[in-house]
N, CA, C and O atoms as a printed pandas DataFrame, in Angstrom:
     atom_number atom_name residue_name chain_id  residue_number  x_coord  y_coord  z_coord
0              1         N          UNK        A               1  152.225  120.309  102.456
1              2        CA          UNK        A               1  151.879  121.373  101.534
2              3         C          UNK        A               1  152.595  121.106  100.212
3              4         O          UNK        A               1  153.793  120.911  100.011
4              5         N          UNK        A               2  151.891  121.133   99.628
5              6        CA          UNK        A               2  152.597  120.891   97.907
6              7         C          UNK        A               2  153.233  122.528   97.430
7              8         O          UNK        A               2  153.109  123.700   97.786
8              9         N          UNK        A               3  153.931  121.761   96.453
9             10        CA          UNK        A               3  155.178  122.843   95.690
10            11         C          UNK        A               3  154.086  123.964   95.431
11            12         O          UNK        A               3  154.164  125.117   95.854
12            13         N          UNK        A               4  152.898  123.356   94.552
13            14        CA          UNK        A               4  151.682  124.484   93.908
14            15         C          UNK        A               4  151.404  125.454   95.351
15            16         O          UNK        A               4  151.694  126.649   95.404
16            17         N          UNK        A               5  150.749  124.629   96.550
17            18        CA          UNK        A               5  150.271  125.570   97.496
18            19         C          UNK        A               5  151.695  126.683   98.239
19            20         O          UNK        A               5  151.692  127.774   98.809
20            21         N          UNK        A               6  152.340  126.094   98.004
21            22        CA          UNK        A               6  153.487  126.751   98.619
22            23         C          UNK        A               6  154.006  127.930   97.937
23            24         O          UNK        A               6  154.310  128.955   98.547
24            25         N          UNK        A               7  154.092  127.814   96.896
25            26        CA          UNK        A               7  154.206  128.979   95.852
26            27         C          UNK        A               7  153.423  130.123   95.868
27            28         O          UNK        A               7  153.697  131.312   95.700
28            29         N          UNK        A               8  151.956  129.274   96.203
29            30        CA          UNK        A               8  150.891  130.733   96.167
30            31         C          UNK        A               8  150.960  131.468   97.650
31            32         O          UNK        A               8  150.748  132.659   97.878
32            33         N          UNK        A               9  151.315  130.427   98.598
33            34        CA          UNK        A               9  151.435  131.036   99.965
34            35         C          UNK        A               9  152.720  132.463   99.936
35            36         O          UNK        A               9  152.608  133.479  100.623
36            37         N          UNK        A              10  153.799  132.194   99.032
37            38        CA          UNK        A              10  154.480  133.146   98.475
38            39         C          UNK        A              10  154.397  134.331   98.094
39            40         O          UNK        A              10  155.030  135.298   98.517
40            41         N          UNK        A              11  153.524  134.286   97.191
41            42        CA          UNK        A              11  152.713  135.074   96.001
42            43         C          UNK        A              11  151.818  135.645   97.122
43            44         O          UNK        A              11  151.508  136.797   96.821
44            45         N          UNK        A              12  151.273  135.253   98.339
45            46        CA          UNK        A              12  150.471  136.222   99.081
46            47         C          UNK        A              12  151.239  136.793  100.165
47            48         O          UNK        A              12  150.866  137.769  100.816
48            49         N          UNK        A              13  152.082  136.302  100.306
49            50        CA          UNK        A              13  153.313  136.861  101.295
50            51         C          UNK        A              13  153.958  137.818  100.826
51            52         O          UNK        A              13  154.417  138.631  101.629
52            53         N          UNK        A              14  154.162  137.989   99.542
53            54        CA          UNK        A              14  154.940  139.229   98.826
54            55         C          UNK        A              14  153.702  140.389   98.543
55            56         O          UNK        A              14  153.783  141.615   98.623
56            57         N          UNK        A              15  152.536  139.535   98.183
57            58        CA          UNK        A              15  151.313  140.901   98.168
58            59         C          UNK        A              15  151.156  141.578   99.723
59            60         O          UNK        A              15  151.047  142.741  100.113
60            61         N          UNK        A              16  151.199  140.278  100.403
61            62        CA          UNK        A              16  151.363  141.460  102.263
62            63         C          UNK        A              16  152.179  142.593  102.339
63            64         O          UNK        A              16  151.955  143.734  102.741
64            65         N          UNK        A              17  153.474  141.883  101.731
65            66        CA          UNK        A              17  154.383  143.051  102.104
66            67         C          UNK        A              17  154.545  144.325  101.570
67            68         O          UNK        A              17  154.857  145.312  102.235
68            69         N          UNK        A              18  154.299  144.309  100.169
69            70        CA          UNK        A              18  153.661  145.369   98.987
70            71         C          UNK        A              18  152.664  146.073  100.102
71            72         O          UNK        A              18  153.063  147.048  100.739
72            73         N          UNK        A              19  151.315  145.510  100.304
73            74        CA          UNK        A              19  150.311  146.283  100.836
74            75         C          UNK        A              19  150.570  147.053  102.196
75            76         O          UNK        A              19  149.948  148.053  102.552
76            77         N          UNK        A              20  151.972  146.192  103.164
77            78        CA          UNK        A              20  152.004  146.834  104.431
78            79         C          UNK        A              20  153.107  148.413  103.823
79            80         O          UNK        A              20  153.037  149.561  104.260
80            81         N          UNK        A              21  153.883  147.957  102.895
81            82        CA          UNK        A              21  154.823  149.084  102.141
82            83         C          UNK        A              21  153.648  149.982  101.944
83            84         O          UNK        A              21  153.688  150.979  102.664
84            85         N          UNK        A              22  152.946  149.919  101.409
85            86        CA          UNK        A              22  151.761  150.784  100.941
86            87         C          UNK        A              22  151.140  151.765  101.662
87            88         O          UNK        A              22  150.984  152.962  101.421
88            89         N          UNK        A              23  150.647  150.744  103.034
89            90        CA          UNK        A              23  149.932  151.415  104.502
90            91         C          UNK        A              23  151.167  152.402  105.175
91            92         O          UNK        A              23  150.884  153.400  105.839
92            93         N          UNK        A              24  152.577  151.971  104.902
93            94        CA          UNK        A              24  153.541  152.749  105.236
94            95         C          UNK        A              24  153.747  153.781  104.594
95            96         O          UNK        A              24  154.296  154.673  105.241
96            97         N          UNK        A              25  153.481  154.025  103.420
97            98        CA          UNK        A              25  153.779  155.536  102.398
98            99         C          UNK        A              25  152.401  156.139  102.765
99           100         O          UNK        A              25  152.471  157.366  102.841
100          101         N          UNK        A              26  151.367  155.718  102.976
101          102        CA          UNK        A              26  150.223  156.757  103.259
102          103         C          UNK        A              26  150.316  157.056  104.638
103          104         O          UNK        A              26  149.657  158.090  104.750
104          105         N          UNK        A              27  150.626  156.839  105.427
105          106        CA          UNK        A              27  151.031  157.173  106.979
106          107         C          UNK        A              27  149.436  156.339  107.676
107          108         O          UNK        A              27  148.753  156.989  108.467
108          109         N          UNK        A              28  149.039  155.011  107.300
109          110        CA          UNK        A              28  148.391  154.745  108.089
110          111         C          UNK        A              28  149.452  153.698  109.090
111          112         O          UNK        A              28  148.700  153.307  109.982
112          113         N          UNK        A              29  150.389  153.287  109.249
113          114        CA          UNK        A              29  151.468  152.817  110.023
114          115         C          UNK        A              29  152.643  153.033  110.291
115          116         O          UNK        A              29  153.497  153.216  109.424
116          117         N          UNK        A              30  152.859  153.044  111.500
117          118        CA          UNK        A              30  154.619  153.720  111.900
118          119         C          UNK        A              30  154.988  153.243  111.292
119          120         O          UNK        A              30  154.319  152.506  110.568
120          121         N          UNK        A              31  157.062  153.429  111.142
121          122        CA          UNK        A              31  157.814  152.588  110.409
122          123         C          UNK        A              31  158.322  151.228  111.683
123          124         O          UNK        A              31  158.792  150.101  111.528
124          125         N          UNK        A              32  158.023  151.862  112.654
125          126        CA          UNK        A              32  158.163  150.364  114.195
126          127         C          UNK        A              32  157.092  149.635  113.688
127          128         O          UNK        A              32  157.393  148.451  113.535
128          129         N          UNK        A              33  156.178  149.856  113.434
129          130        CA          UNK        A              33  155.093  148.334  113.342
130          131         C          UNK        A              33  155.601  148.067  112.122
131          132         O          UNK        A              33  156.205  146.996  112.170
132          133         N          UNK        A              34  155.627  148.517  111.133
133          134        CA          UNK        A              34  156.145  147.904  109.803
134          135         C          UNK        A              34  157.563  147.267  109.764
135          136         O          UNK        A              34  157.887  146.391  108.962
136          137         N          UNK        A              35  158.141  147.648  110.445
137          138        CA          UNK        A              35  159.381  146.663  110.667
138          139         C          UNK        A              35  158.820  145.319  111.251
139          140         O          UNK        A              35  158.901  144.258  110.632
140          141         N          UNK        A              36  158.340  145.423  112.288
141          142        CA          UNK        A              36  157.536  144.387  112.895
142          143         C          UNK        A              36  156.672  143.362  112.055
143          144         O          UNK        A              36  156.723  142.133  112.102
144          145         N          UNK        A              37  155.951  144.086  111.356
145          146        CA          UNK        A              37  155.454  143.037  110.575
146          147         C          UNK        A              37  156.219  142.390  109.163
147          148         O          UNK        A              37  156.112  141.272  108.659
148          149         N          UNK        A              38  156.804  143.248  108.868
149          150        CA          UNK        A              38  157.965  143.044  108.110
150          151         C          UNK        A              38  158.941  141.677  108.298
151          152         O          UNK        A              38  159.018  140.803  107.435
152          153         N          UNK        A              39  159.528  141.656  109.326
153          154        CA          UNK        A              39  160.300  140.657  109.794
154          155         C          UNK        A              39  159.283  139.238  110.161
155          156         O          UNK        A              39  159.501  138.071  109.834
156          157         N          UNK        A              40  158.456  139.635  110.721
157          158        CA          UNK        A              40  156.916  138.677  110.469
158          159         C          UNK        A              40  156.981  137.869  108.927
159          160         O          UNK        A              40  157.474  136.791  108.596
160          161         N          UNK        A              41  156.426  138.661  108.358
161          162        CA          UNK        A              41  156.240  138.110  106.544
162          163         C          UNK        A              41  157.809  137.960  106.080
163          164         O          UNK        A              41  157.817  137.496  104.940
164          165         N          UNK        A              42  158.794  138.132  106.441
165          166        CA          UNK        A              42  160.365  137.672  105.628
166          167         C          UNK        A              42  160.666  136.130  106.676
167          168         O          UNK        A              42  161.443  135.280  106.242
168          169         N          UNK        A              43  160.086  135.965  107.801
169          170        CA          UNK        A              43  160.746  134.982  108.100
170          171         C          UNK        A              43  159.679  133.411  107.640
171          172         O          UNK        A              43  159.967  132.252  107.340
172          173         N          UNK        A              44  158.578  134.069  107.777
173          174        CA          UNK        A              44  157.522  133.094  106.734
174          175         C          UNK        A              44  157.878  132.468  105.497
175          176         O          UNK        A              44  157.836  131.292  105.134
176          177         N          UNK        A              45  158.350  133.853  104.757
177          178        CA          UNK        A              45  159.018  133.663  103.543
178          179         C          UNK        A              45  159.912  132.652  103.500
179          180         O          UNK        A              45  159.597  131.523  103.123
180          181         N          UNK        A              46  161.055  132.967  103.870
181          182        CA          UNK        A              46  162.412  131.994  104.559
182          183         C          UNK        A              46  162.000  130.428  104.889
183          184         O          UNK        A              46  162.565  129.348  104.721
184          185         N          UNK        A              47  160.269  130.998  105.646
185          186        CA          UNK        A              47  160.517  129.038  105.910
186          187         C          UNK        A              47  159.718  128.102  104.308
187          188         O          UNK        A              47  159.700  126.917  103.975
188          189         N          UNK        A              48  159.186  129.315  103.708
189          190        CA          UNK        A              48  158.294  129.001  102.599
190          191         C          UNK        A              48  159.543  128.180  101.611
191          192         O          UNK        A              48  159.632  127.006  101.249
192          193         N          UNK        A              49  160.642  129.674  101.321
193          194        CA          UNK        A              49  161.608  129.210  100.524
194          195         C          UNK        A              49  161.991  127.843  100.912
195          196         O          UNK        A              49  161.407  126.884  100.408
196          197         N          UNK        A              50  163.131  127.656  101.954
197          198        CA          UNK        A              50  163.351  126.307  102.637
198          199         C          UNK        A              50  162.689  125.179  102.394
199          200         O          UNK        A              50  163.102  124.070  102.055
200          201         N          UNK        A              51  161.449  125.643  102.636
201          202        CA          UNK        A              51  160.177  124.166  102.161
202          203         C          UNK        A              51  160.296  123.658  100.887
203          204         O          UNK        A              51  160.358  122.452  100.646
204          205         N          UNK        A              52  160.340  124.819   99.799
205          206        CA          UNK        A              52  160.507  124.599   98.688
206          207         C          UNK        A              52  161.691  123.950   97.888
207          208         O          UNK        A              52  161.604  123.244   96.883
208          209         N          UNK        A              53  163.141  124.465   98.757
209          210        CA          UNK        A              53  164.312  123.746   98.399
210          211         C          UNK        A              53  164.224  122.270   98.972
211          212         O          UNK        A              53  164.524  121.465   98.090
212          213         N          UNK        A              54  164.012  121.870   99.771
213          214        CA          UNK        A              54  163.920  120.391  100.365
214          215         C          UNK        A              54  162.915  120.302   99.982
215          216         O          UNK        A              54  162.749  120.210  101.198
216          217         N          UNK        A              55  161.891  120.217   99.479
217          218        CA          UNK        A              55  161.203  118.876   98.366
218          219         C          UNK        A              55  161.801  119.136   97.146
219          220         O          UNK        A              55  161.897  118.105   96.481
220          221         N          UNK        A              56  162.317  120.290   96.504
221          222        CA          UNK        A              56  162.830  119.596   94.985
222          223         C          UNK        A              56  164.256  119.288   95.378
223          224         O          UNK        A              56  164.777  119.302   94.262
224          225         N          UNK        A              57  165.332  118.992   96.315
225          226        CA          UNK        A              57  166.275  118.263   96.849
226          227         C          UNK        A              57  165.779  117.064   97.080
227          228         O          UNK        A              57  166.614  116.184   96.872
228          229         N          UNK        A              58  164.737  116.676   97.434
229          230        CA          UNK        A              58  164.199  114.843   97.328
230          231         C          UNK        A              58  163.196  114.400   96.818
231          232         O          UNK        A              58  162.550  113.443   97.245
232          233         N          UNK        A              59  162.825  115.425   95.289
233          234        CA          UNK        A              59  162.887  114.710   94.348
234          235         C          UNK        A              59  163.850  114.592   93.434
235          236         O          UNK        A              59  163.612  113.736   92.582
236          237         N          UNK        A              60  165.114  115.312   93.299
237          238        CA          UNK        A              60  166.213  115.478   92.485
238          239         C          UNK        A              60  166.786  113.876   92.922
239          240         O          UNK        A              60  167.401  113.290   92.031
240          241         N          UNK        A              61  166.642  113.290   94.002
241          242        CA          UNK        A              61  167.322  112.713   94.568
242          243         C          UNK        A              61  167.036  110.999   95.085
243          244         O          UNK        A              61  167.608  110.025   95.576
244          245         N          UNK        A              62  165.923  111.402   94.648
245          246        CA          UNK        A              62  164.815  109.965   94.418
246          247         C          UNK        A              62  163.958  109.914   95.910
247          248         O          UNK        A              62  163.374  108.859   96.161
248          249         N          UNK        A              63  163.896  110.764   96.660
249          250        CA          UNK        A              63  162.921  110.977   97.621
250          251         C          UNK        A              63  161.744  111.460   97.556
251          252         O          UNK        A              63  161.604  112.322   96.689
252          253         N          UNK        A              64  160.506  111.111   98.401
253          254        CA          UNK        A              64  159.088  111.978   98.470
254          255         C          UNK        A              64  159.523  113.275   98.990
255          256         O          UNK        A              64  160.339  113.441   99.896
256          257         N          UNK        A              65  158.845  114.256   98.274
257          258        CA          UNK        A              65  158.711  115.254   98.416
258          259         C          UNK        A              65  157.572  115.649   99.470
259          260         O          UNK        A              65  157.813  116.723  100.020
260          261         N          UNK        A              66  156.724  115.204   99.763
261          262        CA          UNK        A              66  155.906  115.027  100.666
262          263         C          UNK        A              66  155.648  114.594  101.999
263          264         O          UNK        A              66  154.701  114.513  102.781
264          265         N          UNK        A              67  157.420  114.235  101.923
265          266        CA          UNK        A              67  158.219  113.916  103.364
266          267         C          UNK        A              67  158.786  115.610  104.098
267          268         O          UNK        A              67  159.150  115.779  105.262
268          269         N          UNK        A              68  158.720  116.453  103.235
269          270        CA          UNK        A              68  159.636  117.688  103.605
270          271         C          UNK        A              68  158.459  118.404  104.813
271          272         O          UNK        A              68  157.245  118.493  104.996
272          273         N          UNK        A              69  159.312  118.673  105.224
273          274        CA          UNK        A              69  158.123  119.922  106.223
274          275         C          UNK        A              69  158.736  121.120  106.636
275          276         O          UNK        A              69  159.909  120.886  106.927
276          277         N          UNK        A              70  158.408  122.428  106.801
277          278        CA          UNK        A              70  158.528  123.484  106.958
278          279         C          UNK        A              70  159.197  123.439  108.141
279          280         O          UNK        A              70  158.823  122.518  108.868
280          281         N          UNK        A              71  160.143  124.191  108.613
281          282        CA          UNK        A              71  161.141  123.814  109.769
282          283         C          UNK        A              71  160.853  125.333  110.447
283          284         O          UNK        A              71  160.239  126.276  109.948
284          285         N          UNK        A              72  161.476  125.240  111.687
285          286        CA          UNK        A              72  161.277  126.796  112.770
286          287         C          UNK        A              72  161.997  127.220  112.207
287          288         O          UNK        A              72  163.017  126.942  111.576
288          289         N          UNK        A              73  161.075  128.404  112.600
289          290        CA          UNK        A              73  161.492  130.015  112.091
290          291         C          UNK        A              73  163.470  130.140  112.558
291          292         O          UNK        A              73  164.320  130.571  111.779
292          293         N          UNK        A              74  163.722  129.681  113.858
293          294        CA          UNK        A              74  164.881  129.453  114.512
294          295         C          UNK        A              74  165.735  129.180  113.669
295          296         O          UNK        A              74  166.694  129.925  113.467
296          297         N          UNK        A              75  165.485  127.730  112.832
297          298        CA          UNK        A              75  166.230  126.752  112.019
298          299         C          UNK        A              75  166.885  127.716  111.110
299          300         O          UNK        A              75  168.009  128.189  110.946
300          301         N          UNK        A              76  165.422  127.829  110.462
301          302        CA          UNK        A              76  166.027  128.187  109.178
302          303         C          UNK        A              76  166.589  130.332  109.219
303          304         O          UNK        A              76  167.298  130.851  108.357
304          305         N          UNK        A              77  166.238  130.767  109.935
305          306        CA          UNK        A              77  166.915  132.171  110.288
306          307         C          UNK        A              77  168.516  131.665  110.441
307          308         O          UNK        A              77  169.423  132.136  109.755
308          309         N          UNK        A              78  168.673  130.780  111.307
309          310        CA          UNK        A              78  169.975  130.408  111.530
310          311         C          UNK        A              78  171.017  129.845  110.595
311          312         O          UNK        A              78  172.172  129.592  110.939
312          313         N          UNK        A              79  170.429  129.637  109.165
313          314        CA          UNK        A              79  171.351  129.007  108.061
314          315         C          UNK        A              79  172.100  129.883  107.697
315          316         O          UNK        A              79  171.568  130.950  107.392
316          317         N          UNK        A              80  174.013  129.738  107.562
317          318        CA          UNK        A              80  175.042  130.787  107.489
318          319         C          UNK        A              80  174.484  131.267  105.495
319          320         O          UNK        A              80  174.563  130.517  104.521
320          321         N          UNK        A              81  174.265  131.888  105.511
321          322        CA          UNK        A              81  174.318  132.377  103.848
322          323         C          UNK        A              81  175.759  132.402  103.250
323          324         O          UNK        A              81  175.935  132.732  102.077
């Protein structure tokens, strides 16, 4: 997935979450499923971000960027902040 597609996969991941926020203020969804899906679309996010730091880490670095790949949800949840 390139930097471009990855970005927009972003950009629709943050419109999900807007729209499920949305379905949550009109009471068409509990706040249990919206957590649920919530943690759904943030850990997507997480692997989106990640993707994005390791290809511009190898191209900063004289590597293909096109070598990087999106890692488990596991992996990258598990990085100490």
């Amino acid at each position: 997935m390139s930097e471009h597609d990855t970005l927009g996969t972003v950009r629709s991941l943050v419109d999900q979450e807007h729209q499920l926020r949305q379905k949550r203020l009109a009471g068409e969804i509990d706040s249990q499923e919206e957590r649920a899906q919530l943690q759904s679309l943030e850990e997507a996010l997480d692997q989106c971000w990640d993707l994005l730091r390791q290809r511009r880490a190898k191209s900063e670095f004289g590597g293909n960027p096109e070598d990087a790949a999106a890692r488990p949800v596991k992996t990258v949840e598990g990085y100490l902040q």
